[in-house]
C-alpha positions as CSV (number, residue, x, y, z in Angstrom):
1,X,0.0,0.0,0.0
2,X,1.7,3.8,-1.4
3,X,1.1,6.6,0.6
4,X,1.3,10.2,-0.3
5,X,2.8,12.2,1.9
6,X,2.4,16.1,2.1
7,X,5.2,18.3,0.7
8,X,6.1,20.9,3.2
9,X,9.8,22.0,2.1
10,X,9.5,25.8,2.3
11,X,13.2,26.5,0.6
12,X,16.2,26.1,3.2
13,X,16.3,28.2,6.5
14,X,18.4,31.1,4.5
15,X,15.1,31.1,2.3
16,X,13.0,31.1,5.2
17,X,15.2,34.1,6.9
18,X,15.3,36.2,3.3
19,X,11.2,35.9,3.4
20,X,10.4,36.7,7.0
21,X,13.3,39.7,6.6
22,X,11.2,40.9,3.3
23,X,7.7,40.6,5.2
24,X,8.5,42.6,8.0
25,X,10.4,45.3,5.9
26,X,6.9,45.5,3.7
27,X,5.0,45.8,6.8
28,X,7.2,48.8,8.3
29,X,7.0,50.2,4.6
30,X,3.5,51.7,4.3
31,X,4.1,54.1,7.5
32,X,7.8,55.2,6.6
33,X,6.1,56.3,2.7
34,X,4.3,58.8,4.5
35,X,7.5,61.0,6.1
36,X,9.5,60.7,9.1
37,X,6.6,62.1,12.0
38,X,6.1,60.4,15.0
39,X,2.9,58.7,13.9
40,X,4.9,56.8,11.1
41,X,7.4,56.3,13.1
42,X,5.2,54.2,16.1
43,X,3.5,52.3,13.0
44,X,6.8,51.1,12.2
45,X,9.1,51.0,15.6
46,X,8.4,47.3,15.9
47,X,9.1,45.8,12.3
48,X,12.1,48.2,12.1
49,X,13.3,46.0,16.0
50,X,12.5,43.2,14.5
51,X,14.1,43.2,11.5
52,X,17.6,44.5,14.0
53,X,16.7,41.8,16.3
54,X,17.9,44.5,18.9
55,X,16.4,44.9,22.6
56,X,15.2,47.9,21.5
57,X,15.1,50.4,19.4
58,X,14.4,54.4,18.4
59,X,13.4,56.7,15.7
60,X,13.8,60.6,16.1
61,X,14.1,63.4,13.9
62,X,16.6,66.3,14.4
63,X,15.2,67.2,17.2
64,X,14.0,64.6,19.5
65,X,12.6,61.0,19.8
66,X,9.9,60.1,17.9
67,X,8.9,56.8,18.8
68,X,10.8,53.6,21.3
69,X,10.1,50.3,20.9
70,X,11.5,47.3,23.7
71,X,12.8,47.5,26.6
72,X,14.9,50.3,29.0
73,X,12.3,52.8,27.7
74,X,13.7,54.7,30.5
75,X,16.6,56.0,28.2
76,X,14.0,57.5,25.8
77,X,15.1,60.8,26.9
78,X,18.8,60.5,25.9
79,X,17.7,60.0,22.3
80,X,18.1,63.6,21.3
81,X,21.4,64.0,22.9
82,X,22.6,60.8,21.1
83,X,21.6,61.8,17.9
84,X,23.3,65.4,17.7
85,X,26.1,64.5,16.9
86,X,24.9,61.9,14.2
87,X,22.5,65.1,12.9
88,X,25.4,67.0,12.9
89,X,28.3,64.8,11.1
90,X,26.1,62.4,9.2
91,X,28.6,59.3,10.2
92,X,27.4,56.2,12.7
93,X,28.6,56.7,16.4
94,X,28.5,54.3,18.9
95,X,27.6,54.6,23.0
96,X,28.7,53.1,26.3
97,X,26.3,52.5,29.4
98,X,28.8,55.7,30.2
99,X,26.6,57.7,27.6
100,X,23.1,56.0,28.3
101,X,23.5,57.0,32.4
102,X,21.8,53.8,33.4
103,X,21.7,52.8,37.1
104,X,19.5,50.0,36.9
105,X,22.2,46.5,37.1
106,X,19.8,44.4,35.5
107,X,19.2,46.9,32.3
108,X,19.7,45.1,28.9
109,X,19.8,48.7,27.5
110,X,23.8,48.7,28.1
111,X,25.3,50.0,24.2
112,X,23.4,52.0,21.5
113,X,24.1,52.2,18.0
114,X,23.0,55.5,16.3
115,X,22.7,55.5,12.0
116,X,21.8,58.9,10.4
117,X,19.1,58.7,8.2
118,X,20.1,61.0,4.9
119,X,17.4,62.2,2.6
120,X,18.3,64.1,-0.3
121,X,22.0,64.9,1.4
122,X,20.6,65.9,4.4
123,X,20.5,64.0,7.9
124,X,16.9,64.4,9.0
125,X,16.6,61.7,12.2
126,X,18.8,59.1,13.1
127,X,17.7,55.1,13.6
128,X,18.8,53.8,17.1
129,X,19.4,50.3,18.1
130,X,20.4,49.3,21.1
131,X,21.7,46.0,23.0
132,X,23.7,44.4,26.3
133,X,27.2,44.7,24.5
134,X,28.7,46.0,20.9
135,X,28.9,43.4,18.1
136,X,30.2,44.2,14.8
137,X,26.8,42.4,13.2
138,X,24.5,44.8,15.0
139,X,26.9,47.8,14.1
140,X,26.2,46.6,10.2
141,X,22.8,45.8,10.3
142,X,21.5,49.5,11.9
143,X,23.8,51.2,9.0
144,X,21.7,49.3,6.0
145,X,18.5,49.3,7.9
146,X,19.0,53.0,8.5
147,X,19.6,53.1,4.9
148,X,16.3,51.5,3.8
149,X,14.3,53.8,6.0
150,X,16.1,56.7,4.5
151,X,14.7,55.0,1.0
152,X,11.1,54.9,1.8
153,X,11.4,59.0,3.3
154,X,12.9,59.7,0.3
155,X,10.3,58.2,-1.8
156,X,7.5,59.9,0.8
157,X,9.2,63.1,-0.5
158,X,8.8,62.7,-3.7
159,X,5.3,61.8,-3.3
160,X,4.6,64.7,-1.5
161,X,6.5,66.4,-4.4
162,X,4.1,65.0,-7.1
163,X,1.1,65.4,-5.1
164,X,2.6,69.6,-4.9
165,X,3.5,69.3,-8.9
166,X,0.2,67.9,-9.2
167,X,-1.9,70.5,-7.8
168,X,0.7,73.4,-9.6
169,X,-0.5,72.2,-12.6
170,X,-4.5,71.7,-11.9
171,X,-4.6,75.2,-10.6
172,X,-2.8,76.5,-13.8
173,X,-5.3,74.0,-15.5
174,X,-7.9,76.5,-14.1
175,X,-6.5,79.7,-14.9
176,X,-6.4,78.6,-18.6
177,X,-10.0,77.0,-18.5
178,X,-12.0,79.4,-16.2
179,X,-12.0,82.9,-18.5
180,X,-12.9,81.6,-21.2
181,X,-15.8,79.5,-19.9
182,X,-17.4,81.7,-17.3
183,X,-17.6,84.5,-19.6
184,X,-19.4,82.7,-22.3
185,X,-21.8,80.8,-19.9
186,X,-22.8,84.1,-18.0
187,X,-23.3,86.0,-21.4
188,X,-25.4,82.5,-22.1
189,X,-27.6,82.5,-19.2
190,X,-28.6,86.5,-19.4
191,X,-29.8,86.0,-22.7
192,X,-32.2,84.0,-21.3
193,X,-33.2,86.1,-17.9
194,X,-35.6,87.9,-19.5
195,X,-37.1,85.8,-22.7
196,X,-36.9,82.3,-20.4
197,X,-36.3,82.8,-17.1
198,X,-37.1,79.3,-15.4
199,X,-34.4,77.8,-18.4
200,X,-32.1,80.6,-17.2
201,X,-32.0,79.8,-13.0
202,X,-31.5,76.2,-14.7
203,X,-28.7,76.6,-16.1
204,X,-27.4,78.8,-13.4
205,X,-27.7,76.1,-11.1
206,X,-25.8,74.3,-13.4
207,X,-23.2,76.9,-13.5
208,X,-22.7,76.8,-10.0
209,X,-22.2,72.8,-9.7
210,X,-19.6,72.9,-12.7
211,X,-17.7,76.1,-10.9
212,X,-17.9,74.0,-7.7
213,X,-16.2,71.0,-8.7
214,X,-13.9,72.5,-11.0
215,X,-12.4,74.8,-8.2
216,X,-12.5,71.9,-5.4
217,X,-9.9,72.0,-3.0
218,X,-9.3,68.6,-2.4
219,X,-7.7,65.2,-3.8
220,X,-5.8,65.1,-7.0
221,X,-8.3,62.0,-8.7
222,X,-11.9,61.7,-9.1
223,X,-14.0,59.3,-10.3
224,X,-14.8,59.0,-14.1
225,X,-18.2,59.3,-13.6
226,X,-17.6,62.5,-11.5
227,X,-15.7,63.7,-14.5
228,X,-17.9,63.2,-17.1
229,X,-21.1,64.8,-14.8
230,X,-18.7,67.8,-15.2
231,X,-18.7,67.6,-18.7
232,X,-22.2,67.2,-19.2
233,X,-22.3,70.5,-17.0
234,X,-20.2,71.9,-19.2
235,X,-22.0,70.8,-22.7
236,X,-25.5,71.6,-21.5
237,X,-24.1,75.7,-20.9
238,X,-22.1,75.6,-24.1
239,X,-25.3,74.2,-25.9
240,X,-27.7,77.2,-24.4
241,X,-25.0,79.4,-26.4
242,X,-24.8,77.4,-29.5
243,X,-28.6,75.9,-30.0
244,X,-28.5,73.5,-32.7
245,X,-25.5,73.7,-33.6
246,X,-23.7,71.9,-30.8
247,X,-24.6,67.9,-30.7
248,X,-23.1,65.4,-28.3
249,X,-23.0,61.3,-28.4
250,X,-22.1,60.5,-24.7
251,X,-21.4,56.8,-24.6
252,X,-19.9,55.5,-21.4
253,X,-19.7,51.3,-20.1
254,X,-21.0,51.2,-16.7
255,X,-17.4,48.8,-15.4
256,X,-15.3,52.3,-16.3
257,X,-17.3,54.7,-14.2
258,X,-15.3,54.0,-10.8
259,X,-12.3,54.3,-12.2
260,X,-9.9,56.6,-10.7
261,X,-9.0,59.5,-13.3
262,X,-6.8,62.5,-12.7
263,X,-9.2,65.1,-11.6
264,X,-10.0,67.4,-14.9
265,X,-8.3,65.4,-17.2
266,X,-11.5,64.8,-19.7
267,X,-13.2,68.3,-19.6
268,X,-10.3,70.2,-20.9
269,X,-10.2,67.9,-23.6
270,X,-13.9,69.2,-24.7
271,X,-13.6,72.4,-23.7
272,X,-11.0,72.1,-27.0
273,X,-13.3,70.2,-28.9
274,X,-15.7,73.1,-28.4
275,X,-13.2,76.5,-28.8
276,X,-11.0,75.4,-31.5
277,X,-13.1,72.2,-33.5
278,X,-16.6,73.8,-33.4
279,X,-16.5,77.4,-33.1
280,X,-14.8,78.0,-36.4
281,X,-16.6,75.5,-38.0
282,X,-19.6,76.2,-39.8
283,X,-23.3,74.3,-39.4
284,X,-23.8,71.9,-37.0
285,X,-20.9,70.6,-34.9
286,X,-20.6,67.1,-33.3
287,X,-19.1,66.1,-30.9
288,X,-18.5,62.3,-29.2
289,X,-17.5,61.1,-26.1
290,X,-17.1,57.6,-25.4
291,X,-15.4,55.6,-22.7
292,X,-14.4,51.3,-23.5
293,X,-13.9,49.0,-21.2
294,X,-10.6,47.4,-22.4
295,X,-10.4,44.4,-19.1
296,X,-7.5,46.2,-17.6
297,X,-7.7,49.8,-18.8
298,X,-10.6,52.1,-19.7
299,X,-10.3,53.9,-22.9
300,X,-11.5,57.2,-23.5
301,X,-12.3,58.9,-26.9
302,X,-12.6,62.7,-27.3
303,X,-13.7,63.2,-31.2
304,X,-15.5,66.1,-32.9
305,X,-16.1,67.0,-36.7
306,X,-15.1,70.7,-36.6
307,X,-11.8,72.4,-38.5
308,X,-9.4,70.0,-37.4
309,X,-5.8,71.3,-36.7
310,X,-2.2,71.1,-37.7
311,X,-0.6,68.2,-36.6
312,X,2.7,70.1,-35.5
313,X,0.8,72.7,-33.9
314,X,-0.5,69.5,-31.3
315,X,2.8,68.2,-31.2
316,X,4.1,71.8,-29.5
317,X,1.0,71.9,-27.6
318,X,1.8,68.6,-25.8
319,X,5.4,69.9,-25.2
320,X,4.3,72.9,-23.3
321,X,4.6,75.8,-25.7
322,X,2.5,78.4,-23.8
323,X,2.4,80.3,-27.0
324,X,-0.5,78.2,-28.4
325,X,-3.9,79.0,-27.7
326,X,-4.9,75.0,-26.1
327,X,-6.6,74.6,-22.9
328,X,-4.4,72.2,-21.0
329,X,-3.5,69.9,-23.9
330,X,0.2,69.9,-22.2
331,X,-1.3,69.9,-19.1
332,X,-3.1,66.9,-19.4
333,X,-0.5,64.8,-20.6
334,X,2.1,66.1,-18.6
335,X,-0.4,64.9,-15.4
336,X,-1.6,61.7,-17.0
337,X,2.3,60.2,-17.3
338,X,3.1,61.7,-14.1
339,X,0.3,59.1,-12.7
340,X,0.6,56.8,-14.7
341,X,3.8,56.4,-16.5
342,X,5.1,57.3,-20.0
343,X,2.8,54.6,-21.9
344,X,-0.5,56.8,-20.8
345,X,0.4,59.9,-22.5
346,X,-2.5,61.7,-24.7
347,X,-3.1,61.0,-28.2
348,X,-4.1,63.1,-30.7
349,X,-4.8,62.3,-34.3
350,X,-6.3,65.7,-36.3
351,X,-5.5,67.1,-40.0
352,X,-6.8,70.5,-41.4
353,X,-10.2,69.9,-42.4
354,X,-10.4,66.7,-40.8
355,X,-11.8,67.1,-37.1
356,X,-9.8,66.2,-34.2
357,X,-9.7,62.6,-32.1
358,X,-8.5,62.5,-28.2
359,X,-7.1,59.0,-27.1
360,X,-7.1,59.1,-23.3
361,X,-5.9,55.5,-21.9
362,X,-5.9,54.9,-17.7
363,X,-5.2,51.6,-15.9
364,X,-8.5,50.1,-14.4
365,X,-6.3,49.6,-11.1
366,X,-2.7,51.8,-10.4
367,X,-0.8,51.8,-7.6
368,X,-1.3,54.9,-5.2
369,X,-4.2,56.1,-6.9
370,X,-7.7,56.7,-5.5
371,X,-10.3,59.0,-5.1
C-alpha cells in the first residue's frame, strides 16, 4: 500500500530568513512612505526592531525621539542628545552605558548604535538600536536598515512632491479653462433672464455645480463618472449658447465609471473640442464622447467633426509651448504620465479639415491612486 505524503519544504532556512526579513520590511514600509513624524514612526518601531533583532530600538528626527520600541524605555530621553552628533556629522557613532546613564544593574539597555538617516543629502533623524554589549553584526545591520528607511522618506518626498506638482498644474489648469468658460456661460444664461427665465435659473444652477467642482480644493483624482457629470455641465451651458448647432453622443460602459482618473483630465479635452473644432466651424458641430472597457484599462475617446488642426501645432501643444492658444492639452499629458507612466500619455490624431480625435488610456487599477 503507497502513501502520499504532504510536501512541506519551504526552501532552506536562508530562504526562510530572506522571506520573514522581506515581510516585516513590507510591513514597516507603508508608515515610513508617508515621512519621518512620529505617527509613522510608532506604526513602524516594531518591524524596524525586529528586523535588528535588537532589545530595542528608536526613531527621532533632528530634534528629539519620535517613537521607542522594547525594553529600557527609560533611556528615551537621551535619544536627542545621542543623535546630535549623528544630525550634525552624518557618520554612525557608537555609546557606552557611560553615555546612556543607566543605574538600573539588570538593564539590557547597556550600548546603543546611532545610523543617520540622509534624505536628499541631508540628515533628517537618526535610527537607534540598542543592545547588552557592541557586536560588529548589530553595528552593520543599523547602518543598512538606516539606509532602507532613509529610502522609503525619500520616496515619501517625492510623493509629497508630485502630489505639490500635481496641484501646480491643476490650478494653472484652471487659470487657462476658467476665463474663457465663465464668460461665455454668464453671457449664455442672461440672454435668457428675460425671454426664459425658469431655463435661465436652470442653467445657473448648473453653473454653479460645474464652478464647484472644477475649483475643489481637495484630492488630485476623481471618479470618471464624477468627471464626465462635469462635462455634461459643461455641454449643456455651451449648448444654451450654441442651439442646434452643438450635438453630443455620450457613450460610457458602466465597469469604467469608478475608475480613478486625474481630476479634470476629460473636460479640458472638450472644452478644446468646443473653442478650436466647433466654433470656427460652420453648421452643426458634433461632438463624441465615449469611454471602452478594455479588461484592464478604460479607454477614453474625445472626437469632434469641426476644423481639425495642424498636426505640428498639437505636437508643441503637448510639449508645453505656452504660446499656443490649447486649454491644457500639455497639461493633461504632462499629469496623465506623471500618474501613470510614459505609456498613458495623450493621443491626438487631427488634419486640417479633418476634425480632431483624443485617445485618453488609464489603468483600471494603479498603484497609489484613489479617489
Amino acid at each position: 500500500m503507497r502513501t502520499r505524503t504532504r510536501r512541506t519544504d519551504l526552501g532552506t532556512e536562508a530562504d526562510r530568513a530572506t522571506f520573514r526579513t522581506l515581510h516585516t520590511a513590507s510591513l514597516a514600509s507603508p508608515a515610513l512612505r508617508e515621512g519621518l513624524t512620529a505617527t509613522s514612526a510608532e506604526r513602524s518601531i516594531r518591524h524596524l526592531r525586529a528586523l535588528l533583532g535588537a532589545p530595542a530600538v528608536a526613531l527621532t528626527d533632528s530634534s528629539g525621539v519620535l517613537a521607542w520600541d522594547g525594553a529600557g524605555a527609560h533611556h528615551a530621553d537621551a535619544c536627542a542628545d545621542l543623535a546630535q552628533p549623528v544630525v550634525r556629522h552624518g557618520t554612525t557613532r557608537t555609546g557606552d552605558r557611560s553615555l546612556l546613564g543607566c543605574d538600573e544593574l539588570a538593564c539590557p539597555v547597556r550600548h546603543a548604535v546611532v545610523a543617520p538617516l540622509v534624505v536628499d543629502e541631508r540628515v533628517v533623524g537618526t535610527l537607534q538600536a540598542f543592545a547588552t554589549r557592541p557586536t560588529a553584526g548589530l553595528a552593520r545591520a543599523t547602518d543598512e536598515v538606516a539606509r532602507w528607511v532613509a529610502g522609503q522618506l525619500e520616496l515619501a518626498e517625492l510623493d509629497a512632491s508630485r502630489t505639490r506638482l500635481m496641484e501646480a498644474e491643476v490650478r494653472a489648469l484652471r487659470a487657462q479653462i476658467s476665463p474663457h468658460f465663465i464668460y461665455n456661460s454668464l453671457g449664455a444664461i442672461a440672454s435668457f433672464v428675460r425671454t426664459d427665465p425658469d431655463r435661465a435659473r436652470e442653467l445657473l444652477l448648473e453653473f454653479a455645480d460645474f464652478t464647484r467642482y472644477s475649483f475643489r480644493r481637495h484630492g488630485e483624482f476623481t471618479t470618471l463618472a464624477e468627471e464626465l457629470r462635469s462635462v455634461e455641465r459643461y455641454l449643456l451651458l455651451e449648448q444654451a449658447r450654441f442651439g442646434e448647432r452643438l450635438q453630443v453622443t455620450l457613450n460610457v460602459a458602466p465597469e469604467v465609471l469608478g475608475v480613478a482618473v486625474p481630476f479634470l483630465c476629460v473636460q479640458p479635452l472638450v472644452e478644446n473640442a468646443v473653442r478650436h473644432g466647433l466654433e470656427a466651424a460652420e453648421g452643426v458641430g458634433h461632438i463624441r464622447i465615449v469611454a471602452h472597457d478594455r479588461v484592464t484599462e478604460c479607454l477614453i475617446e474625445v472626437e469632434d467633426d469641426g476644423v481639425g488642426e495642424d498636426p505640428e501645432r498639437v505636437r508643441r501643444a503637448l510639449a508645453g509651448d505656452a504660446g499656443l492658444d490649447s486649454v491644457g492639452l500639455g497639461n493633461v499629458d504632462a499629469r496623465l504620465r506623471t500618474t501613470f507612466g510614459d505609456d498613458y500619455g495623450l493621443v491626438v490624431e487631427t488634419a486640417p479639415g479633418a476634425g480632431t480625435r483624443v485617445l485618453v488610456r488609464v489603468p483600471k487599477f494603479s498603484p497609489g491612486v484613489s479617489t
